[in-house]
C-alpha positions in Angstrom: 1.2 -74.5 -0.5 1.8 -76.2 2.7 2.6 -79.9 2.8 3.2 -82.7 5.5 5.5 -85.5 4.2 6.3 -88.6 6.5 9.1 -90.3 5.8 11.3 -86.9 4.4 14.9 -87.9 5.4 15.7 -90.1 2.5 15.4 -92.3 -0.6 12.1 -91.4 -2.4 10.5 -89.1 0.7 14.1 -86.8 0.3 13.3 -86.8 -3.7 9.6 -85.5 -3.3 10.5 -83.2 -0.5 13.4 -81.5 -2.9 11.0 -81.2 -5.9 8.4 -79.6 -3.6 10.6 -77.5 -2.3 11.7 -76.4 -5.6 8.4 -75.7 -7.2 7.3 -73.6 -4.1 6.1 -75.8 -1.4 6.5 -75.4 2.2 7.2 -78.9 3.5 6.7 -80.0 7.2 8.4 -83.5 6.8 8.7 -85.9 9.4 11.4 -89.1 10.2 13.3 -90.4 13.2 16.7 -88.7 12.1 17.6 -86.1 14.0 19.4 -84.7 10.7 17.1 -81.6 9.3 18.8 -82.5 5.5 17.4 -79.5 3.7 18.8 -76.4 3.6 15.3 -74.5 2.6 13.9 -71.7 5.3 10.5 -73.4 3.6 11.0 -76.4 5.5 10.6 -77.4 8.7 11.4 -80.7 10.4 9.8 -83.1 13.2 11.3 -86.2 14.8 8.6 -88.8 15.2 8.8 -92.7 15.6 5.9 -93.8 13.7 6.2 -97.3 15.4 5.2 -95.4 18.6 1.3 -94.6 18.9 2.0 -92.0 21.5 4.7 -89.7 19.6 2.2 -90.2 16.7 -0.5 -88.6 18.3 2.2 -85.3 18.4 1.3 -84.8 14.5 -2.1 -83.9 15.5 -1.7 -80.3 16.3 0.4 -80.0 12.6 -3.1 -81.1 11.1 -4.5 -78.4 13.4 -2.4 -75.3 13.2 -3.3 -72.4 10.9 -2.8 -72.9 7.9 -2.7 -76.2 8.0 -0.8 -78.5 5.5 -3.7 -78.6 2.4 -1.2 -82.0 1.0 -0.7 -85.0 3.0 1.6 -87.4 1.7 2.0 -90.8 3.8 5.8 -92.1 2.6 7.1 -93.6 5.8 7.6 -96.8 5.3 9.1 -100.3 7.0 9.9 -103.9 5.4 10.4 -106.4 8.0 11.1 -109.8 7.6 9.1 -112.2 9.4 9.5 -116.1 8.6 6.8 -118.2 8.7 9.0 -120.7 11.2 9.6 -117.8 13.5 8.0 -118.6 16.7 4.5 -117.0 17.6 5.4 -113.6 19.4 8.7 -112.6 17.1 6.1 -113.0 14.5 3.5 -110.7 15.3 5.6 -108.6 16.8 7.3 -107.6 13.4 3.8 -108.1 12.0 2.3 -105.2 14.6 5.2 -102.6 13.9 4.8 -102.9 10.5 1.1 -102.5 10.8 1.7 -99.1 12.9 4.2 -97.9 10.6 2.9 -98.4 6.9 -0.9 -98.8 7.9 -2.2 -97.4 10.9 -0.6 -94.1 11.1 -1.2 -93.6 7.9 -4.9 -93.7 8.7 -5.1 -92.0 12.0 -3.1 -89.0 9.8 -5.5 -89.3 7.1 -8.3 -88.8 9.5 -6.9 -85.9 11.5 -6.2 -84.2 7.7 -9.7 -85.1 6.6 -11.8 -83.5 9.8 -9.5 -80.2 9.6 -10.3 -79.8 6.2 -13.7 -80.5 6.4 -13.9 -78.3 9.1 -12.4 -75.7 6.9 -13.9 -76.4 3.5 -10.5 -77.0 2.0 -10.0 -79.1 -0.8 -6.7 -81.4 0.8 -5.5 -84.2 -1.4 -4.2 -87.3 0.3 -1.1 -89.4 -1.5 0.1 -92.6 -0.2 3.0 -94.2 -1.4 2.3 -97.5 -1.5 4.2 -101.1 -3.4 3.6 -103.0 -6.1 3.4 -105.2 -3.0 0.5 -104.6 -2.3 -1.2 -105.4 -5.6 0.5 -108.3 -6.4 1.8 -109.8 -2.9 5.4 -110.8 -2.0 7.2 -113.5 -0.7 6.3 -115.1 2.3 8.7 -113.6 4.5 7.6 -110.0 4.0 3.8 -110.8 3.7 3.2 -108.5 6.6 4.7 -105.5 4.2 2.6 -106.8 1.7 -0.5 -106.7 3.5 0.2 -103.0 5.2 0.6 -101.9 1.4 -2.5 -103.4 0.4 -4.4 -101.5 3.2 -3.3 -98.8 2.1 -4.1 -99.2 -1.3 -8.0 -99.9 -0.1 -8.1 -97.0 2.6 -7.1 -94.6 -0.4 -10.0 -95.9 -2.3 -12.2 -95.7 0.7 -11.4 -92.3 1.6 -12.1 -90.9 -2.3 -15.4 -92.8 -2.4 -16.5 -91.3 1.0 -15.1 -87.5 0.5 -15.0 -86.5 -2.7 -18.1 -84.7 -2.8 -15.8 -82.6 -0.2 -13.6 -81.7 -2.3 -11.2 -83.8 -1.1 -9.1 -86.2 -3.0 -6.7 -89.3 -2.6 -4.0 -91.4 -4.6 -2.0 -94.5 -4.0 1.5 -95.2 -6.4 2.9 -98.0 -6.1 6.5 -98.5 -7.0 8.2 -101.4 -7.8 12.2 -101.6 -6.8 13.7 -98.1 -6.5 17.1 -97.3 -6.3 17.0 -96.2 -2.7 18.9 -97.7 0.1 16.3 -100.4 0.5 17.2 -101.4 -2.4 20.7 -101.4 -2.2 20.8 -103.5 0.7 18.3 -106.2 -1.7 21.1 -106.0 -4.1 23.6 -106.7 -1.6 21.6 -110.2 -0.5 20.4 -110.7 -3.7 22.1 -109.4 -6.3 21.4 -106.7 -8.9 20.0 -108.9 -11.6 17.4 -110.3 -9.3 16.1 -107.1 -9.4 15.8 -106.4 -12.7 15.4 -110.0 -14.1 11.1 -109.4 -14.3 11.7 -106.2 -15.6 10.0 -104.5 -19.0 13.5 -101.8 -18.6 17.1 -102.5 -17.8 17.1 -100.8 -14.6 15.0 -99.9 -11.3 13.3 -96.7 -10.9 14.8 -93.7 -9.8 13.3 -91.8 -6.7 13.2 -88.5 -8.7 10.2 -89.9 -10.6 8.2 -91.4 -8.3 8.1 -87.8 -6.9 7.3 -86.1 -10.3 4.3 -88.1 -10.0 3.5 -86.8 -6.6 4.3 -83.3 -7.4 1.7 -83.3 -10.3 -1.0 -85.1 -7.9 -0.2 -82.3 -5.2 -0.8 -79.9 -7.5 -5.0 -80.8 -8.1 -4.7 -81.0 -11.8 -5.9 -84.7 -11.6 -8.9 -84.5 -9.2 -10.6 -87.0 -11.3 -8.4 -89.5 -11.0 -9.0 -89.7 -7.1 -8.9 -93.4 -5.5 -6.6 -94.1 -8.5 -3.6 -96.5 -7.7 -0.8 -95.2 -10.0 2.2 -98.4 -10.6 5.7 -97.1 -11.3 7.2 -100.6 -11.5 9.6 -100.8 -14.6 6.9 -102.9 -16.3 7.2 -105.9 -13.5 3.6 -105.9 -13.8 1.0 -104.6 -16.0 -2.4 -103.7 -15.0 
């Protein structure tokens, strides 16, 4: 099965794209590095800068080629920090590129993967990875995150209320703090017990199961449980 995965050159994207792999996927993934990182003649590699609307628009003809990816997993991610005393322009800037990046190529990716299939008559799922962000909200300084994640969150819903009778499907998960390099550098400002001090567990999530997850949505055995928003979040928060 053929999948596109933004986001593939590390932390949780590199963990999904190595379980794919492994269970038989062929994986386009997609990130600025130049570094391919897998070793798989099943996967192929494309540098894009999200950030940039015009090198998005060079995923289109993936979402067009024959066969084209049936599994589109939006992973790419940025956190920004914006302060509220910021002045006017810093702010929004940091506000518009994490916009682009979490939110809005996400969508225009979603719609490109949604009118080939249709097109098509294929049943493609959608996954976005998401953050426990953007259910519960964050501090004030990454509110823009926050916001992109609860887009997400919304468009996923949106897209499984409006195409389902398509046979198409979409999920959001939403992890918590995972021990990735974002992460890291939190633990380096903040300390280790900050983030774990809400926690239900003693420790953050690893990457590895954030991608089970995705590997078992990929697979359509949960077609029923489309628009669903799945929280991996050490028990930070229950809904």
């Amino acid at each position: 099965m053929k999948t596109l995965l933004t986001g593939s050159s590390r932390g949780i994207g590199k963990s999904i794209g190595e379980l794919l792999l492994a269970n038989g996927y062929n994986v386009i993934g997609v990130s600025t590095s130049l570094d391919n990182q897998y070793t798989s003649n099943q996967y192929r590699h494309t540098v894009c800068d999200l950030s940039k609307e015009q090198e998005v628009n060079k995923l289109k003809e993936i979402l067009q080629e024959a066969p084209i990816p049936e599994v589109l997993i939006n992973n790419a991610g940025i956190f920004l920090e914006a302060q509220m005393e910021d002045e006017d322009d810093v702010w929004m800037e940091k506000w518009e590129k994490t916009q682009q990046v979490n939110l809005k190529s996400t969508a225009l990716l979603s719609k490109w993967a949604i009118n080939a299939w249709k097109e098509r008559e294929i049943k493609g799922r959608i996954i976005n990875i998401a953050s426990r962000a953007g259910v519960r909200g964050d501090t004030g300084e990454y509110a823009a995150y926050a916001a992109s994640k609860a887009g997400m969150i919304a468009f996923t819903k949106s897209i499984a209320r409006s195409f389902g009778k398509n046979g198409i499907t979409a999920y959001s998960i939403a992890p918590g703090f995972v021990e990735t390099d974002m992460a890291r550098g939190s633990i380096e400002v903040y300390g280790e017990e900050y983030l774990t001090k809400d926690l239900a567990l003693d420790s953050i999530a690893p990457p590895e199961q954030i991608a089970e997850l995705v590997l078992l949505l990929a697979s359509g055995k949960l077609t029923h449980a489309t628009g669903q928003t799945f929280h991996i979040n050490s028990g930070s928060y229950l809904v």
